[in-house]
N, C-alpha and C positions, 0 to 999 in steps of 0.2 A: 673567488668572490668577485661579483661587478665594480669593476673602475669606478669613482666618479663619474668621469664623461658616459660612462655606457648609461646611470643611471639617469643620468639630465638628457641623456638622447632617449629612454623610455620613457620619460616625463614629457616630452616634446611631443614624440608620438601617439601617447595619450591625452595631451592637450588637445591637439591636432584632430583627435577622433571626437571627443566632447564639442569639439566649434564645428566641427562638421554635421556632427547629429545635430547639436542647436541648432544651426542653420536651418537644417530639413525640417525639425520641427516647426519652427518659426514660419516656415513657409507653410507645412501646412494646415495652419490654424490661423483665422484671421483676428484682427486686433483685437472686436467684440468677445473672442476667447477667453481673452485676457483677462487674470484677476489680480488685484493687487487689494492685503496680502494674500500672497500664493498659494492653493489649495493644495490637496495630495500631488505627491510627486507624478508627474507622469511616468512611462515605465523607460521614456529614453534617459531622462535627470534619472530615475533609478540605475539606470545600467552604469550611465555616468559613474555615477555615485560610488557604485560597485567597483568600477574600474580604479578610481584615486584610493579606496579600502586596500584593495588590493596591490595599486603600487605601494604606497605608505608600508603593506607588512611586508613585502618584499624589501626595503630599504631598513626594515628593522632586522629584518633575518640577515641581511649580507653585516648588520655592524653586531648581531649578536656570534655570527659566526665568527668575523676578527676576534672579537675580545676570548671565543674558544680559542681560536686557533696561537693565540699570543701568551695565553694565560692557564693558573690552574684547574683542579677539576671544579670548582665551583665555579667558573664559568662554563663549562660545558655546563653541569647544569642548571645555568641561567641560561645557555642557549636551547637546551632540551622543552623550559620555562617558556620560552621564547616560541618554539616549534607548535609546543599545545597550543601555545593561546591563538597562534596562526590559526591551526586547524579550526577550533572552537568557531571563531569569528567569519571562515571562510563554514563554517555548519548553517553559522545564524543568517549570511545573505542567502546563500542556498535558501535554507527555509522560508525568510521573508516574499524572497523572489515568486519558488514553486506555490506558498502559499496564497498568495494572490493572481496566481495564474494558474486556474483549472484545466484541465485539456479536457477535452470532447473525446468520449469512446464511443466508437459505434457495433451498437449491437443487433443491427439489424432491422431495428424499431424504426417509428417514423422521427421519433428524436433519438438523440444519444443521452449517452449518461454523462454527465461533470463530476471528474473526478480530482482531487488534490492528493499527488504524491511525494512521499518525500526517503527516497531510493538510499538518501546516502545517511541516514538519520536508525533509519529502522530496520531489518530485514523483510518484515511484515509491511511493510510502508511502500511498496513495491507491486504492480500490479503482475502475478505470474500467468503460466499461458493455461492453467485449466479454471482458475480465476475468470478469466476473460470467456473462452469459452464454455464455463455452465452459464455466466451471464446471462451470454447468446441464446444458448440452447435456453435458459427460458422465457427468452423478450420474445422468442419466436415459437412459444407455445407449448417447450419440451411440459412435461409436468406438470401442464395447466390442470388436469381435475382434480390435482391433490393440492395445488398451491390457493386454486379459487376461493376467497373468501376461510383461507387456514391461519392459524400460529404457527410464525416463523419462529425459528432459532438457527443462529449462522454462526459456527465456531470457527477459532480462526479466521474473526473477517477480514483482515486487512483495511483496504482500502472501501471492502464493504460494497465491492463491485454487483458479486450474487444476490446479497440482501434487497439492496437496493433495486434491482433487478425484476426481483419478485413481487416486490411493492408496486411500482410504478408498473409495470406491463405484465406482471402475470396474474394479479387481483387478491395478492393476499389481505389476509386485512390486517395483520399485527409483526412485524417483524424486530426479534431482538437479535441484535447483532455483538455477538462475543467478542474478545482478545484480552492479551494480555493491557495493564493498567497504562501503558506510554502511547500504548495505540488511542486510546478513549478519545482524546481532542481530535486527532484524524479522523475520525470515523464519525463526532457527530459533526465538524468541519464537512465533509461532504454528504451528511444527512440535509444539512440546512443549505448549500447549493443547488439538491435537487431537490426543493421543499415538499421534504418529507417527512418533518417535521412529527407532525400527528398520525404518521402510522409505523413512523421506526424509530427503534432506541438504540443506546449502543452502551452496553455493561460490560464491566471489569468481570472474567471469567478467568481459571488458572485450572486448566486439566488434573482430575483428579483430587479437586477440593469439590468444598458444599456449591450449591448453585445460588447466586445470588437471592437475595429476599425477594419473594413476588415473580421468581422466572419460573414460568411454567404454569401448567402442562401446556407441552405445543402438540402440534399436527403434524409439522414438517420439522425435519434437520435437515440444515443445509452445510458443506461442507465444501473446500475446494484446497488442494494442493496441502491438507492437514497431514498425509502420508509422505512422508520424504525418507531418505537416506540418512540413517545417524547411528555410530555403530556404539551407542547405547540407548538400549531401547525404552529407557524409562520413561520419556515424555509420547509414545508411541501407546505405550501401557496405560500411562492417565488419562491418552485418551479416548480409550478401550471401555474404563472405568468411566467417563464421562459421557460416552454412549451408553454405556448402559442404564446409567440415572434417567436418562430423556426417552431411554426407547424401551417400553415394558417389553417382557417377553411374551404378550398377546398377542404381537404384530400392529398394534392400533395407530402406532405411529410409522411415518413413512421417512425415511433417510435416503438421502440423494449426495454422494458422494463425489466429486468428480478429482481424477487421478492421474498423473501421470506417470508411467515407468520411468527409473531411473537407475536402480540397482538392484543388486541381487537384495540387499537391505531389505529395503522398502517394499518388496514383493514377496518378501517372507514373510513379514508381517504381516502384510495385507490377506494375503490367500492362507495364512497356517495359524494365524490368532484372531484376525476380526471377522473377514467374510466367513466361517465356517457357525456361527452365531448368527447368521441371518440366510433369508431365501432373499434372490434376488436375480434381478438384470443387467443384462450391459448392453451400453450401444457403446460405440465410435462417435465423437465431434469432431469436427473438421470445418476449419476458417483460413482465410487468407492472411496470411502474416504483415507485415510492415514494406519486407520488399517483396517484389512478385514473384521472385523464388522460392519464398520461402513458405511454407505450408504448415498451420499449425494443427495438433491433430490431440485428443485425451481423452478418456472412456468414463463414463458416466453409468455409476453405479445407482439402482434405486431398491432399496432393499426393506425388510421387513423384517423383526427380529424374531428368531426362534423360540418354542418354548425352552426351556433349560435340559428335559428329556432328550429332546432333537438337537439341540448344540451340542450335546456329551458323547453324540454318538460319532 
Protein backbone atom coordinates (compact mmCIF):
# COMPACT_ATOMS: atom_id res chain seq x y z
CA UNK A 1 0.00 0.00 0.00
CA UNK A 2 1.04 3.92 -0.58
CA UNK A 3 3.37 5.40 2.14
CA UNK A 4 2.21 8.61 3.56
CA UNK A 5 4.61 10.65 1.67
CA UNK A 6 3.66 8.83 -1.71
CA UNK A 7 0.05 10.06 -0.95
CA UNK A 8 0.83 13.89 -0.12
CA UNK A 9 3.17 13.79 -3.26
CA UNK A 10 -0.28 12.45 -5.27
CA UNK A 11 -2.08 15.20 -3.55
CA UNK A 12 0.55 17.75 -4.73
CA UNK A 13 0.41 16.74 -8.11
CA UNK A 14 -3.18 16.94 -8.31
CA UNK A 15 -3.23 20.21 -6.64
CA UNK A 16 -0.79 21.27 -9.02
CA UNK A 17 -2.99 20.03 -12.14
CA UNK A 18 -6.33 21.74 -10.66
CA UNK A 19 -4.13 25.40 -10.43
CA UNK A 20 -3.06 24.82 -13.64
CA UNK A 21 -6.33 24.24 -15.39
CA UNK A 22 -7.87 27.11 -13.21
CA UNK A 23 -5.27 29.24 -14.52
CA UNK A 24 -6.15 28.37 -18.27
CA UNK A 25 -9.59 28.59 -17.53
CA UNK A 26 -9.30 31.89 -15.88
CA UNK A 27 -7.49 33.06 -18.83
CA UNK A 28 -9.93 32.11 -21.06
CA UNK A 29 -12.91 33.66 -20.11
CA UNK A 30 -13.07 37.26 -19.35
CA UNK A 31 -14.21 38.99 -15.97
CA UNK A 32 -17.80 39.85 -17.59
CA UNK A 33 -18.03 35.71 -17.47
CA UNK A 34 -17.94 35.80 -14.30
CA UNK A 35 -20.95 34.86 -12.04
CA UNK A 36 -21.16 35.03 -8.42
CA UNK A 37 -23.12 32.70 -7.03
CA UNK A 38 -21.41 30.17 -9.46
CA UNK A 39 -23.49 28.55 -11.98
CA UNK A 40 -23.15 24.88 -13.35
CA UNK A 41 -19.76 23.66 -13.12
CA UNK A 42 -17.72 23.97 -15.98
CA UNK A 43 -16.33 20.76 -17.39
CA UNK A 44 -12.61 21.66 -16.25
CA UNK A 45 -14.08 22.28 -12.17
CA UNK A 46 -15.85 19.02 -13.26
CA UNK A 47 -12.73 17.12 -14.18
CA UNK A 48 -11.25 18.81 -11.04
CA UNK A 49 -13.78 17.66 -9.18
CA UNK A 50 -13.44 14.09 -10.43
CA UNK A 51 -9.75 14.06 -9.83
CA UNK A 52 -9.90 14.94 -5.70
CA UNK A 53 -13.38 11.92 -5.85
CA UNK A 54 -10.79 9.94 -6.96
CA UNK A 55 -7.82 10.62 -4.97
CA UNK A 56 -10.01 10.67 -1.69
CA UNK A 57 -11.18 6.72 -2.74
CA UNK A 58 -7.85 5.92 -3.26
CA UNK A 59 -6.61 7.10 0.30
CA UNK A 60 -9.73 5.15 1.64
CA UNK A 61 -8.70 1.80 -0.21
CA UNK A 62 -4.85 2.03 0.82
CA UNK A 63 -6.30 2.37 4.82
CA UNK A 64 -9.19 -0.23 4.10
CA UNK A 65 -6.59 -2.48 2.86
CA UNK A 66 -4.14 -2.02 6.24
CA UNK A 67 -6.92 -2.62 8.43
CA UNK A 68 -7.36 -6.21 5.86
CA UNK A 69 -4.06 -6.90 5.84
CA UNK A 70 -3.59 -6.34 10.00
CA UNK A 71 -6.83 -7.87 11.02
CA UNK A 72 -9.63 -10.52 10.89
CA UNK A 73 -11.95 -11.60 8.08
CA UNK A 74 -14.42 -9.00 8.81
CA UNK A 75 -12.11 -6.68 7.78
CA UNK A 76 -11.52 -8.08 4.64
CA UNK A 77 -14.87 -7.74 4.13
CA UNK A 78 -15.02 -4.18 5.20
CA UNK A 79 -12.36 -3.89 2.50
CA UNK A 80 -14.39 -5.95 -0.05
CA UNK A 81 -17.36 -3.02 1.35
CA UNK A 82 -14.86 -0.74 0.72
CA UNK A 83 -13.83 -2.03 -3.18
CA UNK A 84 -17.78 -1.84 -4.22
CA UNK A 85 -18.48 1.26 -3.11
CA UNK A 86 -15.08 2.46 -5.13
CA UNK A 87 -16.46 0.93 -8.00
CA UNK A 88 -20.09 2.30 -7.58
CA UNK A 89 -18.97 5.89 -7.26
CA UNK A 90 -16.26 5.71 -9.95
CA UNK A 91 -19.82 4.23 -12.29
CA UNK A 92 -21.63 7.54 -10.99
CA UNK A 93 -18.79 10.13 -12.40
CA UNK A 94 -18.48 8.10 -15.43
CA UNK A 95 -22.11 8.41 -15.93
CA UNK A 96 -22.41 12.04 -14.84
CA UNK A 97 -19.45 12.93 -17.11
CA UNK A 98 -20.52 10.84 -20.60
CA UNK A 99 -24.01 12.03 -19.68
CA UNK A 100 -23.41 15.54 -20.30
CA UNK A 101 -21.14 14.92 -22.97
CA UNK A 102 -22.81 13.74 -26.27
CA UNK A 103 -20.25 12.82 -29.00
CA UNK A 104 -21.16 13.53 -32.66
CA UNK A 105 -21.35 10.41 -34.96
CA UNK A 106 -21.17 10.87 -38.47
CA UNK A 107 -23.18 9.08 -40.73
CA UNK A 108 -22.65 10.48 -43.80
CA UNK A 109 -25.43 13.09 -43.52
CA UNK A 110 -25.08 16.72 -43.66
CA UNK A 111 -25.38 16.59 -39.79
CA UNK A 112 -24.27 13.84 -37.49
CA UNK A 113 -26.30 12.15 -34.93
CA UNK A 114 -25.65 13.10 -30.99
CA UNK A 115 -25.34 10.40 -29.22
CA UNK A 116 -24.91 9.66 -25.17
CA UNK A 117 -23.14 6.44 -24.28
CA UNK A 118 -22.53 4.71 -21.31
CA UNK A 119 -20.09 1.59 -22.28
CA UNK A 120 -19.19 0.58 -18.75
CA UNK A 121 -22.80 0.83 -17.25
CA UNK A 122 -24.65 -1.50 -19.77
CA UNK A 123 -23.59 -3.79 -22.46
CA UNK A 124 -26.47 -2.44 -24.79
CA UNK A 125 -25.11 1.12 -23.80
CA UNK A 126 -22.41 0.71 -26.27
CA UNK A 127 -22.45 1.80 -29.66
CA UNK A 128 -21.37 -1.61 -31.93
CA UNK A 129 -19.99 -1.59 -35.53
CA UNK A 130 -23.36 -2.93 -37.43
CA UNK A 131 -25.12 -0.30 -35.20
CA UNK A 132 -23.20 2.24 -36.75
CA UNK A 133 -23.21 1.12 -40.11
CA UNK A 134 -27.09 0.40 -40.76
CA UNK A 135 -27.13 3.92 -39.36
CA UNK A 136 -25.16 4.93 -42.26
CA UNK A 137 -26.54 2.80 -44.74
CA UNK A 138 -29.78 4.65 -44.00
CA UNK A 139 -28.85 8.55 -43.62
CA UNK A 140 -27.50 7.67 -46.99
CA UNK A 141 -30.67 6.35 -48.58
CA UNK A 142 -30.17 2.36 -47.94
CA UNK A 143 -34.05 1.52 -47.64
CA UNK A 144 -35.43 4.77 -48.41
CA UNK A 145 -38.82 3.46 -50.11
CA UNK A 146 -39.79 1.34 -47.28
CA UNK A 147 -38.73 3.74 -44.47
CA UNK A 148 -40.49 6.95 -46.23
CA UNK A 149 -43.18 8.01 -44.38
CA UNK A 150 -43.53 4.09 -42.42
CA UNK A 151 -43.81 2.74 -38.72
CA UNK A 152 -40.73 2.09 -37.18
CA UNK A 153 -39.98 -0.60 -34.65
CA UNK A 154 -36.12 -0.96 -33.67
CA UNK A 155 -35.38 -4.09 -31.20
CA UNK A 156 -32.46 -3.97 -29.37
CA UNK A 157 -31.94 -0.34 -29.75
CA UNK A 158 -29.27 0.48 -27.76
CA UNK A 159 -28.06 3.68 -27.96
CA UNK A 160 -30.96 4.00 -30.63
CA UNK A 161 -28.25 5.00 -33.29
CA UNK A 162 -30.58 3.14 -36.33
CA UNK A 163 -33.90 4.48 -34.97
CA UNK A 164 -32.83 7.67 -34.81
CA UNK A 165 -31.42 7.38 -38.17
CA UNK A 166 -34.48 6.57 -39.82
CA UNK A 167 -36.36 9.49 -38.22
CA UNK A 168 -34.28 12.24 -38.93
CA UNK A 169 -32.80 11.31 -42.57
CA UNK A 170 -34.58 8.52 -44.00
CA UNK A 171 -38.38 10.13 -43.58
CA UNK A 172 -40.06 7.78 -41.53
CA UNK A 173 -42.87 9.18 -39.67
CA UNK A 174 -43.10 7.03 -36.37
CA UNK A 175 -40.29 5.28 -34.82
CA UNK A 176 -40.53 2.95 -31.50
CA UNK A 177 -37.49 2.00 -30.33
CA UNK A 178 -37.31 -1.21 -28.04
CA UNK A 179 -34.85 -2.63 -25.19
CA UNK A 180 -34.57 -3.99 -22.18
CA UNK A 181 -36.11 -1.56 -19.03
CA UNK A 182 -32.31 0.02 -17.80
CA UNK A 183 -31.79 1.03 -21.33
CA UNK A 184 -35.33 3.20 -21.36
CA UNK A 185 -33.46 6.68 -19.84
CA UNK A 186 -30.58 6.25 -22.51
CA UNK A 187 -32.50 6.09 -25.28
CA UNK A 188 -35.09 8.78 -24.60
CA UNK A 189 -31.73 10.76 -23.26
CA UNK A 190 -30.60 10.79 -26.90
CA UNK A 191 -34.15 10.95 -28.47
CA UNK A 192 -34.45 14.58 -26.69
CA UNK A 193 -30.57 15.64 -28.02
CA UNK A 194 -31.59 15.06 -31.48
CA UNK A 195 -35.12 16.59 -30.86
CA UNK A 196 -36.85 13.92 -31.84
CA UNK A 197 -39.05 14.09 -29.54
CA UNK A 198 -42.46 13.90 -31.57
CA UNK A 199 -41.57 11.21 -33.90
CA UNK A 200 -39.72 8.71 -31.72
CA UNK A 201 -40.46 6.72 -28.47
CA UNK A 202 -38.62 4.45 -26.70
CA UNK A 203 -40.57 1.31 -24.79
CA UNK A 204 -39.58 -1.30 -22.48
CA UNK A 205 -39.67 -4.64 -24.74
CA UNK A 206 -38.32 -8.32 -23.31
CA UNK A 207 -38.11 -10.85 -26.33
CA UNK A 208 -40.59 -13.30 -26.34
CA UNK A 209 -43.13 -11.51 -24.10
CA UNK A 210 -46.55 -9.50 -25.09
CA UNK A 211 -45.72 -6.25 -26.97
CA UNK A 212 -46.20 -3.28 -25.25
CA UNK A 213 -49.93 -1.54 -25.08
CA UNK A 214 -50.50 0.55 -28.32
CA UNK A 215 -47.06 -0.98 -30.14
CA UNK A 216 -48.06 -1.83 -33.40
CA UNK A 217 -48.76 -2.57 -36.41
CA UNK A 218 -45.48 -1.19 -38.10
CA UNK A 219 -44.07 -1.12 -41.59
CA UNK A 220 -40.52 -1.60 -40.89
CA UNK A 221 -38.33 -3.68 -38.18
CA UNK A 222 -35.27 -2.49 -37.65
CA UNK A 223 -32.65 -4.46 -35.97
CA UNK A 224 -28.78 -4.22 -35.54
CA UNK A 225 -26.20 -6.52 -33.90
CA UNK A 226 -29.57 -8.55 -32.14
CA UNK A 227 -27.79 -11.87 -33.51
CA UNK A 228 -24.68 -12.63 -31.47
CA UNK A 229 -22.73 -15.56 -30.20
CA UNK A 230 -24.26 -17.25 -26.91
CA UNK A 231 -23.95 -20.78 -26.40
CA UNK A 232 -27.50 -20.83 -25.12
CA UNK A 233 -29.77 -20.11 -27.37
CA UNK A 234 -32.69 -19.04 -25.58
CA UNK A 235 -32.79 -15.29 -25.78
CA UNK A 236 -31.92 -15.91 -29.73
CA UNK A 237 -35.22 -18.04 -29.75
CA UNK A 238 -37.40 -15.16 -28.06
CA UNK A 239 -36.37 -13.45 -30.55
CA UNK A 240 -37.49 -15.59 -33.29
CA UNK A 241 -40.74 -15.39 -31.41
CA UNK A 242 -40.66 -11.69 -31.43
CA UNK A 243 -40.28 -11.53 -35.08
CA UNK A 244 -42.79 -13.22 -35.54
CA UNK A 245 -45.45 -11.24 -33.60
CA UNK A 246 -44.38 -8.00 -35.91
CA UNK A 247 -43.84 -9.69 -39.04
CA UNK A 248 -47.13 -11.64 -40.51
CA UNK A 249 -46.48 -14.42 -42.68
CA UNK A 250 -48.01 -12.29 -45.67
CA UNK A 251 -44.79 -10.60 -46.18
CA UNK A 252 -46.51 -7.06 -45.56
CA UNK A 253 -43.90 -6.03 -43.28
CA UNK A 254 -40.29 -5.34 -44.26
CA UNK A 255 -37.28 -6.41 -41.79
CA UNK A 256 -33.87 -4.93 -42.20
CA UNK A 257 -31.56 -6.71 -40.12
CA UNK A 258 -27.95 -5.71 -40.09
CA UNK A 259 -25.19 -8.56 -38.85
CA UNK A 260 -22.21 -9.23 -38.18
CA UNK A 261 -20.31 -12.82 -38.26
CA UNK A 262 -18.77 -13.84 -35.23
CA UNK A 263 -19.20 -17.50 -34.70
CA UNK A 264 -20.01 -20.72 -35.60
CA UNK A 265 -22.94 -19.74 -32.90
CA UNK A 266 -24.45 -16.92 -34.27
CA UNK A 267 -24.39 -18.23 -37.87
CA UNK A 268 -26.29 -21.16 -36.95
CA UNK A 269 -28.97 -19.52 -35.89
CA UNK A 270 -29.13 -17.10 -38.13
CA UNK A 271 -28.93 -19.19 -41.51
CA UNK A 272 -30.78 -22.86 -39.80
CA UNK A 273 -33.71 -21.11 -37.59
CA UNK A 274 -34.41 -17.33 -38.61
CA UNK A 275 -33.47 -16.72 -42.27
CA UNK A 276 -35.16 -19.96 -43.67
CA UNK A 277 -38.72 -18.14 -42.56
CA UNK A 278 -38.15 -15.35 -44.81
CA UNK A 279 -37.22 -14.41 -48.68
CA UNK A 280 -34.75 -12.06 -48.64
CA UNK A 281 -31.29 -9.84 -49.42
CA UNK A 282 -28.09 -9.12 -48.71
CA UNK A 283 -25.66 -6.42 -49.35
CA UNK A 284 -22.15 -5.78 -47.68
CA UNK A 285 -21.69 -2.15 -45.59
CA UNK A 286 -18.47 -0.89 -45.46
CA UNK A 287 -17.24 2.51 -43.49
CA UNK A 288 -14.04 3.77 -42.40
CA UNK A 289 -13.28 2.88 -38.81
CA UNK A 290 -11.77 5.31 -36.15
CA UNK A 291 -8.05 4.70 -37.25
CA UNK A 292 -7.25 4.57 -40.91
CA UNK A 293 -6.52 1.08 -40.90
CA UNK A 294 -8.93 -0.04 -39.89
CA UNK A 295 -12.09 -0.88 -42.00
CA UNK A 296 -15.34 -1.55 -40.81
CA UNK A 297 -17.58 -3.94 -42.91
CA UNK A 298 -21.42 -5.96 -41.90
CA UNK A 299 -24.19 -7.45 -44.19
CA UNK A 300 -27.54 -6.09 -44.26
CA UNK A 301 -30.21 -8.34 -44.40
CA UNK A 302 -33.88 -6.93 -45.90
CA UNK A 303 -36.24 -9.61 -45.66
CA UNK A 304 -39.92 -10.56 -46.03
CA UNK A 305 -41.51 -13.26 -44.20
CA UNK A 306 -42.74 -16.47 -45.65
CA UNK A 307 -46.08 -17.99 -45.70
CA UNK A 308 -45.81 -20.89 -42.99
CA UNK A 309 -46.26 -23.51 -46.15
CA UNK A 310 -42.94 -22.00 -47.55
CA UNK A 311 -41.03 -21.76 -44.16
CA UNK A 312 -41.70 -25.67 -43.42
CA UNK A 313 -40.27 -26.62 -46.45
Amino acid sequence: APSVFDLRVQAAFALGRWLRRLAHWRSAHSRAAFRWPPGPRSRVEASCAMEVAALSGRQRLCAASKGAAGSSSGSYAEGNSTLRGLYQEKLARDRERRWNSPEDLDVGAPSPLRLCSLPSQHLGAHLWTSGRLLARHLAQGGAAPALRGARCVELGAGLGAVGLAAAMFAGAAEVVMTDKAEMIPLLQHNIKLNSLDAVCSAKELNWGGSLPDGCGPFDVVLAADVVYPTKDPTSLLALRDTLFQLCPADGSVTFILAYLPRAKEDQDFLHNDLLPHFDFTVEECHAQGSKDTEQLSCQVFTCHRRGTACASV
